[in-house]
Structure formats: structure tokens, C-alpha cells
C-alpha positions as CSV (number, residue, x, y, z in Angstrom):
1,X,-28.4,92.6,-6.9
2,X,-25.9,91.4,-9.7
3,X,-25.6,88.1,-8.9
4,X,-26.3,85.8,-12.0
5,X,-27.6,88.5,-14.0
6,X,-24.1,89.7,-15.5
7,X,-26.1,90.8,-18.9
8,X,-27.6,94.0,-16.3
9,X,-24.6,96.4,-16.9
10,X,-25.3,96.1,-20.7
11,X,-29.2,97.0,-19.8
12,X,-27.9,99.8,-17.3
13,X,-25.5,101.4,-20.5
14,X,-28.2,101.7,-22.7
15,X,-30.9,103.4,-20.6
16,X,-27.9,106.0,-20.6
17,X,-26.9,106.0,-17.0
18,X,-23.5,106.6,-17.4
19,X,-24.3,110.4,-18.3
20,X,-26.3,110.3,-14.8
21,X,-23.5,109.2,-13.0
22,X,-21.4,111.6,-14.6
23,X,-22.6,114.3,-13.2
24,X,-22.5,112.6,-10.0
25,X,-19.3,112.6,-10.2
26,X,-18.8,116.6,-10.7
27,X,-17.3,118.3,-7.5
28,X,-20.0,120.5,-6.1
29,X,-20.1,123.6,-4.7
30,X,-21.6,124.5,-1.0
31,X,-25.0,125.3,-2.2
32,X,-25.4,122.3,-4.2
33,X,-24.5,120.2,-1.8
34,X,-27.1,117.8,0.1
35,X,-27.7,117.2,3.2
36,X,-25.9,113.9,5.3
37,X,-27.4,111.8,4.3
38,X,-26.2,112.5,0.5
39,X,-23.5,110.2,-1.0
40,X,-20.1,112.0,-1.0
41,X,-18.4,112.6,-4.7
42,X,-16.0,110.6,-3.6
43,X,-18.0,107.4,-3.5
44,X,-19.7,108.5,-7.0
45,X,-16.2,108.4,-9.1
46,X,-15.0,105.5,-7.3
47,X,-18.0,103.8,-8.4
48,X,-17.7,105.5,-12.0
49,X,-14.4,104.0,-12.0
50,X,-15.6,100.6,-11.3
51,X,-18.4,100.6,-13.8
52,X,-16.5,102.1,-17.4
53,X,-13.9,99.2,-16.3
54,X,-16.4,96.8,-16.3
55,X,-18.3,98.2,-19.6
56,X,-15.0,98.9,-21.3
57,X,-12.3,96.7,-20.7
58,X,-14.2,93.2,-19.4
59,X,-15.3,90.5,-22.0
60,X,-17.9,89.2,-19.6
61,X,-19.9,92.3,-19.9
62,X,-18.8,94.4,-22.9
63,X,-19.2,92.0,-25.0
64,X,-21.7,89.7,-27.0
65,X,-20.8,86.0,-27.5
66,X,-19.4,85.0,-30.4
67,X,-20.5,81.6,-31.7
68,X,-18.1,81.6,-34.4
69,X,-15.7,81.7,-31.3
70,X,-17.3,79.2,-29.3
71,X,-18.7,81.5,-27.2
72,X,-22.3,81.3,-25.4
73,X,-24.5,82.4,-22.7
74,X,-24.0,80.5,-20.3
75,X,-27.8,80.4,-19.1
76,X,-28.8,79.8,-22.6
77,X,-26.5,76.5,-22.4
78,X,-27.7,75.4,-19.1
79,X,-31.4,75.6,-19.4
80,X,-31.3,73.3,-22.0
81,X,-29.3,70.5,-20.2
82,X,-30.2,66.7,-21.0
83,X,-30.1,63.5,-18.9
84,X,-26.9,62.1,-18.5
85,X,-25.1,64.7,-19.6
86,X,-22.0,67.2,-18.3
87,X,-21.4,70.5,-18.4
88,X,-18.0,71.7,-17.2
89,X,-17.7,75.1,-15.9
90,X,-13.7,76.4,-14.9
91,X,-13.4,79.6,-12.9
92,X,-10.4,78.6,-11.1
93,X,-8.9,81.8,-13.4
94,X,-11.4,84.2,-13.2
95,X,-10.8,86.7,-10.1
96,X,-12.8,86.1,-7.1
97,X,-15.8,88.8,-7.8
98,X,-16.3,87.2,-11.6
99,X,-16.7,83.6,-9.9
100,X,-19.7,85.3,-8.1
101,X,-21.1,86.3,-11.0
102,X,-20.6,83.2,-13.2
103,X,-21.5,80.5,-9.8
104,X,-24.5,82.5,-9.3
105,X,-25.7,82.9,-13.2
106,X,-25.5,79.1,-13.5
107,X,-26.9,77.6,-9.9
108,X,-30.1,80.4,-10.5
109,X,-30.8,79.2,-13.7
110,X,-30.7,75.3,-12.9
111,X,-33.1,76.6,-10.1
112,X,-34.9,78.8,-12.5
113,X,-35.4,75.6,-14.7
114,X,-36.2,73.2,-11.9
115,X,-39.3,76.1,-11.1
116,X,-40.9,75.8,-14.7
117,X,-39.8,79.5,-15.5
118,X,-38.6,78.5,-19.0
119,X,-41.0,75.8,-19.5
120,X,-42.8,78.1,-22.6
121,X,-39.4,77.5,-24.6
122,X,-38.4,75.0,-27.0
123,X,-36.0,72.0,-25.9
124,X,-36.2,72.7,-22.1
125,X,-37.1,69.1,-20.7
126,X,-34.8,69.3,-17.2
127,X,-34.0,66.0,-16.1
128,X,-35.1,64.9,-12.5
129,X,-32.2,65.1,-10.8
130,X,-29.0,67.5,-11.5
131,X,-25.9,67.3,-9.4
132,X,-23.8,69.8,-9.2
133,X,-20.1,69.1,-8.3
134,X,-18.1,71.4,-6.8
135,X,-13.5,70.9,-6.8
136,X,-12.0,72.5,-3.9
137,X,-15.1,73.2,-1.7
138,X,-13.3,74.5,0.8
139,X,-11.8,77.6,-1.0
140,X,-15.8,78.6,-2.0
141,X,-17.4,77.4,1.8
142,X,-14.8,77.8,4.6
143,X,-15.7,78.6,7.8
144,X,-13.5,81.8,6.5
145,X,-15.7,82.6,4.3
146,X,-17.4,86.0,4.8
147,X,-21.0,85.6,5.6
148,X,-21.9,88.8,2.9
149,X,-20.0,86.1,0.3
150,X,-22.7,85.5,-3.0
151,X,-20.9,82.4,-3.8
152,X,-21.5,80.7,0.3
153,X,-25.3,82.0,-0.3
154,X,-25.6,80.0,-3.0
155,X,-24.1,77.4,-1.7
156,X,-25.8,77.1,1.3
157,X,-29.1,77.4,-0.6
158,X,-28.4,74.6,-2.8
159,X,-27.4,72.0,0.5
160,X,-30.3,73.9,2.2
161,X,-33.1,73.7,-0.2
162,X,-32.0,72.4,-3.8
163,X,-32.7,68.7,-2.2
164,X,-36.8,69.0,-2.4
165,X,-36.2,70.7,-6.2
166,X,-33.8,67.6,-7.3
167,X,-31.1,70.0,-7.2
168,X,-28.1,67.8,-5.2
169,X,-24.6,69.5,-4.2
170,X,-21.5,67.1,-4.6
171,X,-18.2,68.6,-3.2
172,X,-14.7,67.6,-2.5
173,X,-11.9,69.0,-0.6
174,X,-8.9,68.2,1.3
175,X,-9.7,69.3,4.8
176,X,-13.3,68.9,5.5
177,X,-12.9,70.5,9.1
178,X,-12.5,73.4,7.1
179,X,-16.4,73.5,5.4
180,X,-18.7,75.8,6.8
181,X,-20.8,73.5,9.3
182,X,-24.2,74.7,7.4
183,X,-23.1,72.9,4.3
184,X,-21.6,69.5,6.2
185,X,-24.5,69.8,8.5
186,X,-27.0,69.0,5.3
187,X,-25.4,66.3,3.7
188,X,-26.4,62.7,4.0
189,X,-23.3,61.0,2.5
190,X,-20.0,61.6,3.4
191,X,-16.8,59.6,1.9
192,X,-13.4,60.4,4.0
193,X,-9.8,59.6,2.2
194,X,-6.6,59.3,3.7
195,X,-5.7,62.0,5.4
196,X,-3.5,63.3,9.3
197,X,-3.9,62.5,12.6
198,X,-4.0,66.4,12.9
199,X,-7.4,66.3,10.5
200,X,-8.7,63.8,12.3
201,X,-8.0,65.1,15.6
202,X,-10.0,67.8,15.1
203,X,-14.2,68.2,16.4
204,X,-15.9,67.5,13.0
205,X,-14.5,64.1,13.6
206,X,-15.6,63.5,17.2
207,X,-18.5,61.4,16.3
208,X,-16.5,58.8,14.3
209,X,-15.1,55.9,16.7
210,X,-11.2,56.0,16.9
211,X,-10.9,52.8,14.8
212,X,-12.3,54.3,11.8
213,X,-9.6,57.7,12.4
214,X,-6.5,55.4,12.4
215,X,-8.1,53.4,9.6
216,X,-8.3,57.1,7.4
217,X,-4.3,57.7,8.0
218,X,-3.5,54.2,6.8
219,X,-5.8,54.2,4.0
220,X,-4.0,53.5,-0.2
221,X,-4.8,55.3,-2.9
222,X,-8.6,54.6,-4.2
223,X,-9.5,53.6,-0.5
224,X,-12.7,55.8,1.3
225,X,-14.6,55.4,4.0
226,X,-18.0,56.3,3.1
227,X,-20.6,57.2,6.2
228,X,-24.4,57.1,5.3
229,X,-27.1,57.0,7.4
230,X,-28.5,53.7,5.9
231,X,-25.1,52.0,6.6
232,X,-25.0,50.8,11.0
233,X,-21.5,51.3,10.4
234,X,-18.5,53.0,7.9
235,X,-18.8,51.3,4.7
236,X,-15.3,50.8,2.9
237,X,-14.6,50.8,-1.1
238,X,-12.1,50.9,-3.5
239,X,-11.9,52.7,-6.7
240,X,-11.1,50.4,-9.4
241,X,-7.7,51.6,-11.1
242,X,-8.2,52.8,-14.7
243,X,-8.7,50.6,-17.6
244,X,-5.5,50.9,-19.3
245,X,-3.9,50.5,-15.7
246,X,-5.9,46.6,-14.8
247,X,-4.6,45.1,-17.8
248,X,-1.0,44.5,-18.6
């Protein structure tokens, strides 16, 4: 229900729930109590708990943005994205429940944008395409993963669907045995790196002929092996090295 709205809690505060939950909170005596179906105190100040930590001692909902501070909405940013540009979003520091709010506040407003909802503003002109690259996809879309996980939702939604609203997924990891077989099940292009015989020895690799899995454990540095369906066979490149690196 929270996911990508984080701005709710400041909404919930002012209609002055906290009060509400308050009370909830009270211990009750045996005539005041409901029947089984009514939630235990318990619960309530356990969830009290959860929400004054939020409201009180959390930036990300507490708090306004600061321009002077370089500090934005993050929608507000997004929406208003250009053509060839980047935005760069780190949550590799932010615990694992913030990362589902911030993934999911950016990926439903580029959807959001790509739907015409904030076509009535000035300076949203979305480009055709957006890619959205994703480091370390196997920490966010594991087979591990929980299937109740916000982040693998929108994740799968975005390999899924995003294609037919220009929305394309780019991911890397180290071990793709390890992604959840939805998300390497919906992508056209895949580029392998070096990498183990134990890697390659695995089942997500079965349908790749056993020249091209020695070739991946004896590939250098900048060396892929990219696999496309308009390709008869395993296409191999080479990054170039870095500018300041071909000239000496």
C-alpha cells in the first residue's frame, strides 16, 4: 500500500491518526474488549512503535526537502527526465524496507509518465525509450527472494510489461543462475563474462553448446559473449580499454 508513495505517512499525521491509534494502544478491560476477530493491543503498539519512528526519527518521511541542501522529491526529478540523459539513484545504504520504498517511488513514476498521468504539467516531454539499469541484480531478484518482496514485483513488472510502454530493464550481476527465472525468462539480450566451470555447470546454462562454456572461463577482461535472438550463434566483443589507457 506504501510502495512509492513514501509522502502517505505525512498525509496520515495530519488527518490526526496518531491520536486514533493511541487509544488503540490503551490496555482494555474485559467488557471493552471485541470479539476474535479484533486486533490484539499488542499488535496496535507494535505498530505505534513503528509509525512515531518513522514520523519522528526518519528523514525520508519527517521531513521536507531542502533545496538549499540539494535535496528533492525524487518523483518531482524523475517526471521530468530528458533524452539522453542520467539519473543516478544509490540505495546500496539505505536498509532493505527504505530500498522498497525509494525502487518503487521511482519505477511507478517512470510508469506513471510513460501513461500520460502528468502530461497537464509543464516540462514533462518523456523520451521514447527509458532504460533502467539495475547493479547487483541478483541481491534485488534472486530466486531467494520472497515472493511478498515490493522490490521483485516491480521488477518483474518492468521485464514483464515495461517493454510495450518503452520502459526497458538492464541488469548485471555476477551469478546469473542466481536471477529469478521470470526476469531471465523475458529478456532478449543476454551478454555472459568470464566466469566458473561451477557457474556454468549449472541448468540456466544447458542450452548453450559446451564450446561457448569453456570459451566463458577463458574469457580477458572486456571480453562477453553476447546471445540475441537475431545472432544464429554467440556473438563475441570486446570493450575498448579507456581513453587515457589506448594511448601511451
Amino acid at each position: 500500500m506504501l510502495m512509492g508513495r513514501p509522502d502517505i505517512f505525512l498525509r496520515w499525521h495530519k488527518i490526526d491518526k496518531v491520536n486514533e491509534l493511541s487509544q488503540k494502544s490503551q490496555s482494555q478491560s474485559k467488557g471493552q474488549r471485541g470479539g476474535s476477530n479484533e486486533i490484539n493491543v499488542l499488535s496496535w503498539r507494535k505498530f505505534k512503535r513503528i509509525i512515531n519512528k518513522a514520523l519522528k526519527n526518519d528523514d525520508m518521511f519527517a521531513n521536507r526537502p531542502d533545496p538549499s541542501r540539494g535535496e528533492c522529491r525524487l518523483a518531482d526529478e524523475l517526471k521530468h527526465i530528458r533524452p539522453n540523459s542520467v539519473q543516478v539513484i544509490d540505495i546500496a545504504k539505505l536498509p532493505e524496507d527504505k530500498q522498497a520504498f525509494v525502487f518503487g517511488d521511482a519505477l511507478r513514476t517512470i510508469y506513471n509518465m510513460k501513461l500520460g498521468e502528468y502530461d497537464g504539467e509543464s516540462g514533462v516531454n518523456p523520451p521514447a525509450r527509458v532504460i533502467v539499469f539495475i547493479d547487483e541484480l541478483n541481491k534485488y531478484a534472486s530466486k531467494d527472494t520472497p515472493k511478498a518482496s515490493p522490490i521483485l514485483r516491480e521488477i518483474l513488472d518492468v521485464t514483464e510489461r515495461g517493454r510495450s510502454l518503452g520502459v526497458v530493464l538492464f541488469g548485471a550481476e555476477q551469478f546469473r543462475s542466481n536471477i529469478h527465472q521470470r526476469v531471465t525468462g523475458n529478456c532478449s539480450t543476454h551478454a555472459y563474462g568470464r566466469t566458473n566451470s561451477i557457474e556454468t555447470a549449472t541448468k540456466d546454462y544447458s542450452s548453450l553448446p559446451s564450446t561457448y562454456k569453456n570459451m566463458l572461463t577463458r574469457l580477458d577482461q572486456g571480453d562477453y559473449l553476447i546471445q540475441n535472438p537475431i545472432f544464429r550463434s554467440l556473438l563475441k566483443i570486446k570493450f575498448p580499454k579507456p581513453v587515457y589507457k589506448q594511448f601511451k
